[in-house]
C-alpha positions in Angstrom: 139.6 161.9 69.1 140.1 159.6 71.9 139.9 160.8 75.6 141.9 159.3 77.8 141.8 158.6 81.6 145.1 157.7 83.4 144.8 156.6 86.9 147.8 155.9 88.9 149.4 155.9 92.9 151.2 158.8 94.2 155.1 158.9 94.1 156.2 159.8 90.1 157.4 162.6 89.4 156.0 165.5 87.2 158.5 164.5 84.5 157.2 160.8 84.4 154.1 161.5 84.5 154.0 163.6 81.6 155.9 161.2 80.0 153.4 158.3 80.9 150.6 160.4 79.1 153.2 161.2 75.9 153.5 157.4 75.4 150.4 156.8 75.8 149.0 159.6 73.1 152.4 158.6 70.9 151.2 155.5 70.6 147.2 156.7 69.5 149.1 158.6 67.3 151.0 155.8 65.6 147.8 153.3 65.7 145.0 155.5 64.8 146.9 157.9 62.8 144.9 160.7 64.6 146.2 164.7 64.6 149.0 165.1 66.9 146.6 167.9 68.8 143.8 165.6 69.3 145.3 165.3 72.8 142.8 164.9 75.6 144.3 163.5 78.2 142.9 163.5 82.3 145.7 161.7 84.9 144.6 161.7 88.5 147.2 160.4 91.2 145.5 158.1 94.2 147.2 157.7 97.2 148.2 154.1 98.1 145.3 152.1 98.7 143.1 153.5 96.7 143.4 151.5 93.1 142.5 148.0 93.4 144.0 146.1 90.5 143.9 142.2 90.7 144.6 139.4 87.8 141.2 138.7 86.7 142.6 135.1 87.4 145.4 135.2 85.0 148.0 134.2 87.4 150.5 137.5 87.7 150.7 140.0 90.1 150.4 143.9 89.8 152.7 146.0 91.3 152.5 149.7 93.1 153.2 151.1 89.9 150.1 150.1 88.0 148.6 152.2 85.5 145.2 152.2 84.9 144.0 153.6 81.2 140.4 154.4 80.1 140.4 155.1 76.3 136.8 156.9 75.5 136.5 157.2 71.5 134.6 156.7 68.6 133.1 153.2 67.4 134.3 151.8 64.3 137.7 150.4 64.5 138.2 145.9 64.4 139.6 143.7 67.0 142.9 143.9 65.1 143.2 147.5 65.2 142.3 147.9 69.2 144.8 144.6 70.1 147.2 146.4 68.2 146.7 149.4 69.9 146.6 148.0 73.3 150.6 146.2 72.4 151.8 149.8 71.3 150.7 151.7 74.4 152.4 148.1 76.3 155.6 148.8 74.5 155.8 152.6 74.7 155.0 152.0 78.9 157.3 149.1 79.1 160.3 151.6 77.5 159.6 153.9 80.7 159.8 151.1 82.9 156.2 150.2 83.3 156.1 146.3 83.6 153.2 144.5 81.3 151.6 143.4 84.3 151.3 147.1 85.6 149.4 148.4 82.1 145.7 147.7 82.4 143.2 149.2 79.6 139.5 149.9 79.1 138.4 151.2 75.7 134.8 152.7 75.7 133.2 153.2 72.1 130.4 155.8 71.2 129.4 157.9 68.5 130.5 161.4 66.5 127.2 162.9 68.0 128.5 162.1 71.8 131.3 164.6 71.5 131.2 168.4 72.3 134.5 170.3 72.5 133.2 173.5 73.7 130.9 176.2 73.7 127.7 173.2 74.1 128.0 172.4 70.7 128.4 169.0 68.6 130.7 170.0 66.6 131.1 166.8 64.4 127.1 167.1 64.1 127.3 170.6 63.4 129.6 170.5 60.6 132.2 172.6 62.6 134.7 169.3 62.8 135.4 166.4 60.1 134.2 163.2 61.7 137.9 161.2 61.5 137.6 158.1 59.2 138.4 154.9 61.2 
């Protein structure tokens, strides 16, 4: 059940953004084998200026049309799985016209007990939810 944070500038259209997130969760989907309706998706626009996206000293440059991902999920998965992960949500961006040096990712683990889908309950700790096998 991952959560995902998009952060990108002003100037797409509904349509592309929608299909940004889409590509993004298609690509969980294919990866992680999660339910399709483990969808949890937050994307926030920033006018120009406001995401600061360098290199980290790896000698490309980023363009306007950055995208910024923050993946929040459960601990548990190898370095395979996650690299593997990162390529696919590459590769579904890069078929909407997103360049490779536009798609930056952070993943953030935690546990089953750090989740509460409503009602201010843990619902994997309570019983009320399967916790998802790795």
């Amino acid at each position: 059940m991952p959560l995902v944070r998009i952060d990108v500038n002003l100037g797409r259209s509904p349509e592309q953004l929608r299909a940004l997130s889409q590509g993004i969760h298609d690509a969980i989907l294919a990866e992680y084998g999660i339910p399709v309706r483990d969808y949890f998706h937050v994307l926030t626009e920033h006018p120009h200026g406001q995401i600061f996206a360098q290199d980290a000293g790896l000698g490309f440059e980023r363009t306007p049309d950055v995208v910024m991902i923050q993946i929040f999920t459960q601990g548990g998965r190898g370095r395979e799985s996650k690299q593997s992960l990162f390529a696919a949500i590459a590769g579904k961006l890069a078929a909407l016209g997103v360049g490779g040096e536009d798609v930056f990712i952070g993943y953030v683990e935690n546990t089953a007990e750090d989740w509460s889908f409503g009602f201010g309950r843990a619902q994997y700790v309570t019983g009320e939810l399967a916790v998802p096998k790795k």
